[in-house]
matplotlib code that plots the C-alpha trace (Angstrom):
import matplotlib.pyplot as plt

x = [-120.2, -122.0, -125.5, -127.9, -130.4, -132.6, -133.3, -136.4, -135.2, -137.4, -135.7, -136.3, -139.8, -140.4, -144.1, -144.4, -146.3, -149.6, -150.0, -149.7, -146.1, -142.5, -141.1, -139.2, -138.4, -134.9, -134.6, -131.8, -129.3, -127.0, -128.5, -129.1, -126.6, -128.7, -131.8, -133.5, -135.7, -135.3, -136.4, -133.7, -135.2, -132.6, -133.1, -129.8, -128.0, -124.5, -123.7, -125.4, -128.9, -132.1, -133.9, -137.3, -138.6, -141.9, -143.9, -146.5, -143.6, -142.3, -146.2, -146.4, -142.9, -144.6, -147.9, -145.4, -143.3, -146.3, -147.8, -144.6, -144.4, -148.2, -148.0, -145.2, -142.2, -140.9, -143.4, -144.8, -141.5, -140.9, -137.1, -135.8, -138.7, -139.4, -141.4, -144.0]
y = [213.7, 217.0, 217.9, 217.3, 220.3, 221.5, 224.7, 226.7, 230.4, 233.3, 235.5, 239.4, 240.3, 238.0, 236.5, 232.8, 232.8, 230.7, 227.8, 225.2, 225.4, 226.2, 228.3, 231.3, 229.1, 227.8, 225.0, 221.9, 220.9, 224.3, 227.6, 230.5, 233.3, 235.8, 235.0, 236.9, 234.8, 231.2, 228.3, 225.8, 222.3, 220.0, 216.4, 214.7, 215.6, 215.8, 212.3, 211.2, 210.4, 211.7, 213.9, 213.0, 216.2, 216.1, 218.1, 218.5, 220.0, 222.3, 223.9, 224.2, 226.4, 228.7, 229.3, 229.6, 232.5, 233.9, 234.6, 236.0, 238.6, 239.2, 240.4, 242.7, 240.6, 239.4, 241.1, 243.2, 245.0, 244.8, 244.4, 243.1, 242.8, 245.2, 248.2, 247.5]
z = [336.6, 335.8, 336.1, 333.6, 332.7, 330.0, 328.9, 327.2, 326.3, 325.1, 322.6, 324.4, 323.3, 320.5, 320.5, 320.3, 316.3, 318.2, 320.4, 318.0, 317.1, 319.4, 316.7, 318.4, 321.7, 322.0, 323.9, 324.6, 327.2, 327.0, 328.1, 324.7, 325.7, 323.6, 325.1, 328.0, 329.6, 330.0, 332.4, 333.4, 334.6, 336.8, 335.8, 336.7, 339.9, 340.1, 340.9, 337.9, 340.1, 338.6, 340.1, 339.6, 338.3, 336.9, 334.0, 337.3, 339.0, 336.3, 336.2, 339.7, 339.9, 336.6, 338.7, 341.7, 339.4, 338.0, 341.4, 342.4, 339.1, 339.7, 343.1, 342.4, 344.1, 347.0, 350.0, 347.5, 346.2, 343.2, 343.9, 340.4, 338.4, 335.3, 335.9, 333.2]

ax = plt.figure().add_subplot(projection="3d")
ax.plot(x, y, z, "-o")
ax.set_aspect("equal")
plt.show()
């Protein structure tokens, strides 16, 4: 049995309209090939066991990414991330 995962996509550089509405964000259980940014959450393993994964867990890894982007990568490099 496959895995089960759900995605949230980003179109490239297409503001979200406010906070009160998900217009613009793709989301479902198949990634958006024309989107650039997306966040993939694992909630089935692949011998159909669920993983347990948590909306507390999916807001720790954003803070966890965000500190990553903010500090300018892995030891400070940069490596992969956009210039600006």
């Amino acid at each position: 049995m496959a895995a089960i995962d759900y995605f949230v996509s980003v179109p490239f550089r297409e503001p979200i309209p406010d906070e009160q509405t998900d217009s613009g964000l793709n989301n479902g259980t198949t990634s958006s090939a024309n989107d650039y940014i997306e966040l993939r959450m694992r909630v089935q393993d692949g011998s159909s066991n669920p993983t347990g994964l948590t909306r507390k867990d999916v807001i720790h890894a954003l803070e966890d990414f965000e500190r990553y982007i903010i500090q300018g990568g892995q030891l400070g490099t940069g490596i992969n991330l956009p210039v600006s």
